[in-house]
C-alpha positions as CSV (number, residue, x, y, z in Angstrom):
1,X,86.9,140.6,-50.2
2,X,86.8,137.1,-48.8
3,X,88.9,135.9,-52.1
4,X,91.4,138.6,-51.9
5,X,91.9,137.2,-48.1
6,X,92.0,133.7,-49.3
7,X,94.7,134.5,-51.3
8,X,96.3,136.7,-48.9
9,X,96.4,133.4,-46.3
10,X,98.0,131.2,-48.8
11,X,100.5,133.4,-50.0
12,X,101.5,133.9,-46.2
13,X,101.3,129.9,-45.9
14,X,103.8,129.4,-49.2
15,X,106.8,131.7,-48.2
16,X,107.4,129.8,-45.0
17,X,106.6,126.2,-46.3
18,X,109.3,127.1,-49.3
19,X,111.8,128.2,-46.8
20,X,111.3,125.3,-44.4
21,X,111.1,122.6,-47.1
22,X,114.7,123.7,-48.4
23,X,115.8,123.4,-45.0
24,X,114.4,120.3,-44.1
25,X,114.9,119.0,-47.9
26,X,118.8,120.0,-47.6
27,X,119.2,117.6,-45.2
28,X,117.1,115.1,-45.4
29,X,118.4,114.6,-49.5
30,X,121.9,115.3,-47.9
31,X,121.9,112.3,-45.9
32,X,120.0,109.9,-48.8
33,X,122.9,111.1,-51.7
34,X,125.8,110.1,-48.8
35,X,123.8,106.6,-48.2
36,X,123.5,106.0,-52.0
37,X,126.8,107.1,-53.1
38,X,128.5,105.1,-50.4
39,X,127.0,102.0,-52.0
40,X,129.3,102.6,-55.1
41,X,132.6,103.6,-52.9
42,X,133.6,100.0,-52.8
43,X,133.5,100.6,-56.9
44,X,135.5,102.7,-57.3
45,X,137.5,105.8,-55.6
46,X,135.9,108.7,-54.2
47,X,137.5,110.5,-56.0
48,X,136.2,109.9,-59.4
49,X,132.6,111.0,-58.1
50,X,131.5,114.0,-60.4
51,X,129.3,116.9,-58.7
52,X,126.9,115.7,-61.6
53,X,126.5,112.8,-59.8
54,X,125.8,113.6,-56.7
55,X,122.9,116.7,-58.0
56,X,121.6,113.6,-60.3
57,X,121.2,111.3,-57.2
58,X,119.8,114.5,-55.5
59,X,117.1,114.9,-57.7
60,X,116.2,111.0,-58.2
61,X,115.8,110.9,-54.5
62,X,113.7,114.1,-54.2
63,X,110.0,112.5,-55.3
64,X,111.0,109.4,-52.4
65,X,111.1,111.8,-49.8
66,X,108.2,114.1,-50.9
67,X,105.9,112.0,-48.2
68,X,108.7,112.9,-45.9
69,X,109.3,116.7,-46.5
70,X,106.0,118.2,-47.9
71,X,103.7,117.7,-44.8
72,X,106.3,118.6,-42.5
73,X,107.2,121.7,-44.1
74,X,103.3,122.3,-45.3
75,X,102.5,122.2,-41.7
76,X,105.4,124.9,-40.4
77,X,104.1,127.3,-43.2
78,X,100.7,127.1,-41.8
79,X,101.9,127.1,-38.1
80,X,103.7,130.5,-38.9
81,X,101.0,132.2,-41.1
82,X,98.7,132.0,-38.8
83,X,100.7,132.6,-35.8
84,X,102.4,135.8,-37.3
85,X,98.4,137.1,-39.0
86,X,97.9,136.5,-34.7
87,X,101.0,138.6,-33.8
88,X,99.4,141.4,-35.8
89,X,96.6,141.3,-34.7
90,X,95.3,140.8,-38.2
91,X,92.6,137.8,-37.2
92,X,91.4,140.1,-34.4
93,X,90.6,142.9,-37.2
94,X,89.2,139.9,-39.3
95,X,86.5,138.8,-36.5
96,X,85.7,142.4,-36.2
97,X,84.9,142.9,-40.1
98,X,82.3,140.3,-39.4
99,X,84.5,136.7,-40.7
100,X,84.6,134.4,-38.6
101,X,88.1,132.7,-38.3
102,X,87.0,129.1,-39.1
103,X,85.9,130.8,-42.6
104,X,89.7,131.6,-43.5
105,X,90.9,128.1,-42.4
106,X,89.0,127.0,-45.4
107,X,91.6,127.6,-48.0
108,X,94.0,126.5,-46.1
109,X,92.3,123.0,-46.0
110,X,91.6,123.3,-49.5
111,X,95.5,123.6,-50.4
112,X,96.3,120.6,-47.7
113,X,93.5,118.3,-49.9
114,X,95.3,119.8,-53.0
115,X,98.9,118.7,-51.3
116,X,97.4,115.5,-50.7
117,X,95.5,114.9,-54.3
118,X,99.1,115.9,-55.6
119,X,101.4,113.8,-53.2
120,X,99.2,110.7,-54.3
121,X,100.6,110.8,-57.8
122,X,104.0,111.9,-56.8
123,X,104.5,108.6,-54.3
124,X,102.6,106.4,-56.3
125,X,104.1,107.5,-60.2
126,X,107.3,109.3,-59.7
127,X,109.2,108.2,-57.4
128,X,108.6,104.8,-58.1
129,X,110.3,105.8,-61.7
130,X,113.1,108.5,-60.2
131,X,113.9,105.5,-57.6
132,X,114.2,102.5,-60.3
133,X,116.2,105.5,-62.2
134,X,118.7,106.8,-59.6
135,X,119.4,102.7,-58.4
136,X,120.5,102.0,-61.8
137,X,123.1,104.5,-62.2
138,X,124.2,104.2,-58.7
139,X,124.5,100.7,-59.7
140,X,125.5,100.1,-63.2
141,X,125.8,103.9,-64.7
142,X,128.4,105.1,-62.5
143,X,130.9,102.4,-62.1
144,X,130.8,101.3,-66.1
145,X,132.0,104.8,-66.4
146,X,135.0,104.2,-64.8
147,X,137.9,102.7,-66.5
148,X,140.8,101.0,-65.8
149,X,143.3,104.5,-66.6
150,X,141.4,106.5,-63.8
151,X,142.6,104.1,-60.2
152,X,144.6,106.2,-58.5
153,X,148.4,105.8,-58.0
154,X,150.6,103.9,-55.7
155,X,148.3,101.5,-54.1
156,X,147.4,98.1,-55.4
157,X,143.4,98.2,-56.6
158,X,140.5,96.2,-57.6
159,X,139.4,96.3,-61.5
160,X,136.9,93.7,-62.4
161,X,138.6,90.2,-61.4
162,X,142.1,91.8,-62.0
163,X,144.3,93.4,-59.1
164,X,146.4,96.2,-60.6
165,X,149.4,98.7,-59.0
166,X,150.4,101.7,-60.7
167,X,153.2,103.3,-60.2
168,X,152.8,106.9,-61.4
169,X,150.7,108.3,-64.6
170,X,152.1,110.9,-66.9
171,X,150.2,114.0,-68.0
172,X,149.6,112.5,-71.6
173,X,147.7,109.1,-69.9
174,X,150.6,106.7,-69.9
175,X,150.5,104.6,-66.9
176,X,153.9,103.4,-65.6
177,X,155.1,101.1,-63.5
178,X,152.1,98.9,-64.0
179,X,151.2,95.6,-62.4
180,X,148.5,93.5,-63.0
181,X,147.6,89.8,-61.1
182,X,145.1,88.1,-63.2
183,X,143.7,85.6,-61.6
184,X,143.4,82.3,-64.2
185,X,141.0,79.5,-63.9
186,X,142.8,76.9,-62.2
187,X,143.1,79.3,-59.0
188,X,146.6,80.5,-59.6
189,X,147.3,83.5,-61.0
190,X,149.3,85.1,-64.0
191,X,151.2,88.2,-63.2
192,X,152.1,91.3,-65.7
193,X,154.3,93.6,-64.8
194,X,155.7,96.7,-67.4
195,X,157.5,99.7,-67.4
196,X,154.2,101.5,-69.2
197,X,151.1,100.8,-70.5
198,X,148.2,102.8,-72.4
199,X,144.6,102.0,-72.5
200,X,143.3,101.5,-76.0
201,X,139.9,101.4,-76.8
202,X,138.1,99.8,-79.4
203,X,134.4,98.5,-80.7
204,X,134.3,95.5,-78.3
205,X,135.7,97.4,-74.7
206,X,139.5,98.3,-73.6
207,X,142.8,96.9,-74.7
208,X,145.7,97.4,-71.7
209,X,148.7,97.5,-74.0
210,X,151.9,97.1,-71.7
211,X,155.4,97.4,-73.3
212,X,158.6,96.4,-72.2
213,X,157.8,94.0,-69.0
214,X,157.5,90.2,-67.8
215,X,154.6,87.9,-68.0
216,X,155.1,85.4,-64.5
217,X,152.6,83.1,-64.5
218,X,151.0,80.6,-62.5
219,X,153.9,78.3,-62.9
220,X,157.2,79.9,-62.3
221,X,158.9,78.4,-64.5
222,X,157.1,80.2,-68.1
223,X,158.4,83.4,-66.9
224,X,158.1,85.4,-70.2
225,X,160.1,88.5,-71.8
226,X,157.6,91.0,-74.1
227,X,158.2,93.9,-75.5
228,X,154.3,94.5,-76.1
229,X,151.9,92.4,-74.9
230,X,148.2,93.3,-74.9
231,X,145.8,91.7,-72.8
232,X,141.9,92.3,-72.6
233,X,141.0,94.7,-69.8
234,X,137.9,93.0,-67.8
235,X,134.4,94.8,-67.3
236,X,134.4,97.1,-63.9
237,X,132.3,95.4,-60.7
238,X,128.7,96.9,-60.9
239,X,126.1,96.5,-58.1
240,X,123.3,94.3,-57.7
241,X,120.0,96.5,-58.6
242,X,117.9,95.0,-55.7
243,X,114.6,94.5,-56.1
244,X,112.8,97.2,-53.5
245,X,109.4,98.4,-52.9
246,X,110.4,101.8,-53.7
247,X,110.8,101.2,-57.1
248,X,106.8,99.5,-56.7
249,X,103.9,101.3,-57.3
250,X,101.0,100.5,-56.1
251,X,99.3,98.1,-58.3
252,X,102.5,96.7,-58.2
253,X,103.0,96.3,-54.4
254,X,99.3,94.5,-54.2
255,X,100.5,92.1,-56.7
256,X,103.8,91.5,-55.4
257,X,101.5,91.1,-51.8
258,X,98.6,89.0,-52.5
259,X,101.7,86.2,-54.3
260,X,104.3,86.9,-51.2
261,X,101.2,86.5,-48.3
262,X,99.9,82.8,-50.7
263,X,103.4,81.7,-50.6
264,X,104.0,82.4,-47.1
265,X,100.6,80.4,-46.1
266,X,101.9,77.4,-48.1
267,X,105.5,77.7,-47.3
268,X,105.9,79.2,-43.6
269,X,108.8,80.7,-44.8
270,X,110.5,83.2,-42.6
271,X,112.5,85.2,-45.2
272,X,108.9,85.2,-47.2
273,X,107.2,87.0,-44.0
274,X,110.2,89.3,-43.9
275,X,109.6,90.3,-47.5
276,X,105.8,89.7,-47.1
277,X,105.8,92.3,-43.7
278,X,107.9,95.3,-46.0
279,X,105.6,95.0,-48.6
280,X,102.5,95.5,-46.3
281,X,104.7,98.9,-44.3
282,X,105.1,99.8,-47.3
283,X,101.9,99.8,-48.5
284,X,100.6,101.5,-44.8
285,X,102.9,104.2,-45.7
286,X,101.4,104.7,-49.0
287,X,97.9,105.1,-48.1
288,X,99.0,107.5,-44.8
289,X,101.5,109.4,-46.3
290,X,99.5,111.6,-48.9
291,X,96.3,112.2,-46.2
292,X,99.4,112.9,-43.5
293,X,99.1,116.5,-45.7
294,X,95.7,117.2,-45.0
295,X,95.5,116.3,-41.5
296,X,98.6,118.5,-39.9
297,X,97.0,121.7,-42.2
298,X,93.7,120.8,-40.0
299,X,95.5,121.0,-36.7
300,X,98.3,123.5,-37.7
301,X,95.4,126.6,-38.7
302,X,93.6,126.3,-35.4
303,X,96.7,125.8,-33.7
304,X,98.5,128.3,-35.1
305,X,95.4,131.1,-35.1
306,X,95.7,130.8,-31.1
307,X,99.0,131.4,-30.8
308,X,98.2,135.0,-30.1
309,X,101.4,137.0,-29.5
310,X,103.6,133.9,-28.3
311,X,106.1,134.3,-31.1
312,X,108.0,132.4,-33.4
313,X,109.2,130.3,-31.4
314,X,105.9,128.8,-29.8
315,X,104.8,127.7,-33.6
316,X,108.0,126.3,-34.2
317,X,107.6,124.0,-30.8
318,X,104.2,123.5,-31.4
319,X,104.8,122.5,-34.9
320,X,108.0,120.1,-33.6
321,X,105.1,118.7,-31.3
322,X,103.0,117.9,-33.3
323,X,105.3,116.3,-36.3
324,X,107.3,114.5,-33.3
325,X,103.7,113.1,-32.2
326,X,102.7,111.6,-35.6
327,X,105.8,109.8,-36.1
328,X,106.0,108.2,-32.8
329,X,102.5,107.3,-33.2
330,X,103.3,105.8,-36.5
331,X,105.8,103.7,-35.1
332,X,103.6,103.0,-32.2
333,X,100.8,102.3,-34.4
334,X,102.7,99.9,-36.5
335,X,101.9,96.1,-35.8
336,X,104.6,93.5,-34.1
337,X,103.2,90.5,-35.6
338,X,101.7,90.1,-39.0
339,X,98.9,90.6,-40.3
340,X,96.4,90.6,-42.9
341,X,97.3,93.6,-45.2
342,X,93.9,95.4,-44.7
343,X,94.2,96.0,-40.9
344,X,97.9,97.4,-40.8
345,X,96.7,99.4,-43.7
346,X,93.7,100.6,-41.6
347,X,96.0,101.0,-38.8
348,X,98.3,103.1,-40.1
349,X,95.3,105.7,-40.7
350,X,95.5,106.3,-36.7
351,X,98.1,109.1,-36.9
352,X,95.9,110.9,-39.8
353,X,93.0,110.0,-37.8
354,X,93.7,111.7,-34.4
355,X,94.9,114.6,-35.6
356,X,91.7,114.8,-37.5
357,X,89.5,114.9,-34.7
358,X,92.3,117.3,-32.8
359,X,92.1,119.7,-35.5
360,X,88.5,119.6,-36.0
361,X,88.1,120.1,-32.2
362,X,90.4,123.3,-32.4
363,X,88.6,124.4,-35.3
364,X,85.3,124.4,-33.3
365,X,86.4,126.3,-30.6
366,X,89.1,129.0,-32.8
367,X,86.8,131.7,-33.0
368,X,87.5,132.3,-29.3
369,X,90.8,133.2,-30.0
């Protein structure tokens, strides 16, 4: 009986902790995939951003936010399990067939320490990779794509180090009224201007073959006639891949730690502390992220059990409260100055640890429910 109950419990904890983590995931991957993408709009146009590309970024930046979205949706699913089992009086008929309430708060637990087992190896092994993966082809993938034919019409663009107007393109790919400023390496510039142009490609890149136009360069003077005239077509601008901490894991980060907090102690170096101080958040966050899991499913049972008949909407407040009061004190637990690593990491346990001893207060007392 008690096993058919336990997984009675967790199926009631799963349905709502699926529905709120597309909820909460929907948005919160909503607003990463606009941050990312907007890093490539300087690239190239809009436009030429696939729906591929945005349900690639979507799923490179899901594992990131996993430390993010799992507890806070783990958390509501409890919140409402227990509060609707409450609602229907189904603990009270529990207590009464002689189990005791803090009895079925034990799988519950069990699933949050699974959560967290699981979250470990998500923040510390995937998203480390789907990070490193999604910040190269934000940064290289998606604007090498992108060739020369593809800039929209009727404004003057940026290709690599040329500048190039075109005036209309024709269903079979001819580009027409094309003009190109190549900048040359004396600081002038030569400019191409013909009435159409193809892209040709071949082993070593793209070949802009223009036909029928005028070659002005830097000096006046050499104004040139050419009936064809093909010129090289320069690599697109791609973005700096930036060395972050989310593409660290750990073993990583302590490296990359123990060398920044030496250097900083030989050099004083402010831009060293700045580095040195996002490496050590970082690594508070990795520590307090995966136990964050455990800790709101040990205050969300209890708190959810004495809900009693107060509804939907009292879980959903409580379970705001109580997310809203881990993240402020995880920004009020987070040190001003720095530190030695070991401290802010031991510091940023606080949040885990109070709800702890909340939970396992509330857990004492739920049988009187």
């Amino acid at each position: 009986m008690v096993s058919i109950l336990s997984k009675y419990i967790l199926r009631g904890v799963i349905v709502p902790s699926a529905v709120s983590a597309a909820v909460v995931g929907f948005f919160i991957v909503g607003s990463t995939v606009r941050a990312q993408l907007k890093n490539v709009l300087d690239l190239f146009p809009p436009e030429q951003i696939q729906l591929i590309d945005v349900s690639r970024v979507a799923l490179f930046a899901l594992p990131a936010l996993a430390g993010y979205v799992v507890p806070v949706t783990f958390l509501f699913g409890v919140m409402m399990a227990f509060s609707r089992m409450a609602r229907d009086s189904e603990l009270i008929a529990i207590k009464a067939a002689g189990i005791p309430l803090k009895r079925i708060i034990l799988p519950v637990l069990a699933c949050g320490a699974a959560l967290s087992a699981l979250e470990w190896v998500v923040i510390d092994v995937t998203a480390p990779a789907a990070y490193s993966r999604m910040a190269r082809m934000v940064a290289l993938e998606m604007p090498l794509r992108f060739t020369l034919d593809m800039l929209p019409t009727g404004t003057m663009q940026e290709y690599g180090d040329w500048r190039v107007y075109i005036g209309r393109r024709d269903p079979d790919g001819t580009l027409r009224q094309i003009t190109v400023v190549q900048q040359d390496q004396n600081g002038g510039a030569n400019v191409f201007h013909a009435e159409s142009a193809r892209l040709v490609r071949d082993a070593e890149g793209s070949v802009l073959e223009m036909r029928n136009g005028h070659l002005i360069p830097a000096d006046p003077a050499r104004h040139v006639t050419f009936d064809i005239l093909r010129q090289r077509v320069p690599a697109p601008k791609t973005a700096e891949i930036k060395d972050s901490v989310n593409a660290m894991n750990l073993r990583t980060l302590l490296e990359e730690e123990k060398k920044l907090g030496t250097l900083f102690r030989e050099t004083g170096s402010l831009p060293v502390a700045a580095r040195w101080r996002e490496v050590q958040i970082e690594l508070k966050d990795r520590f307090a992220f995966p136990l964050m899991c455990l800790a709101v499913c040990v205050v969300g049972a209890p708190v959810g059990a004495r809900t009693s008949r107060s509804g939907r909407s009292y879980a959903y407040a409580a379970g705001l409260l109580i997310v809203g009061g881990y993240f402020i004190l995880r920004k009020v637990a987070e040190p001003p100055l720095l530190l030695p690593t070991l401290p802010i990491v031991l510091i940023g346990q606080i949040p885990n640890l109070l709800l702890f001893i909340w939970g396992a207060w509330m857990i004492a007392r739920v049988d009187r429910v």
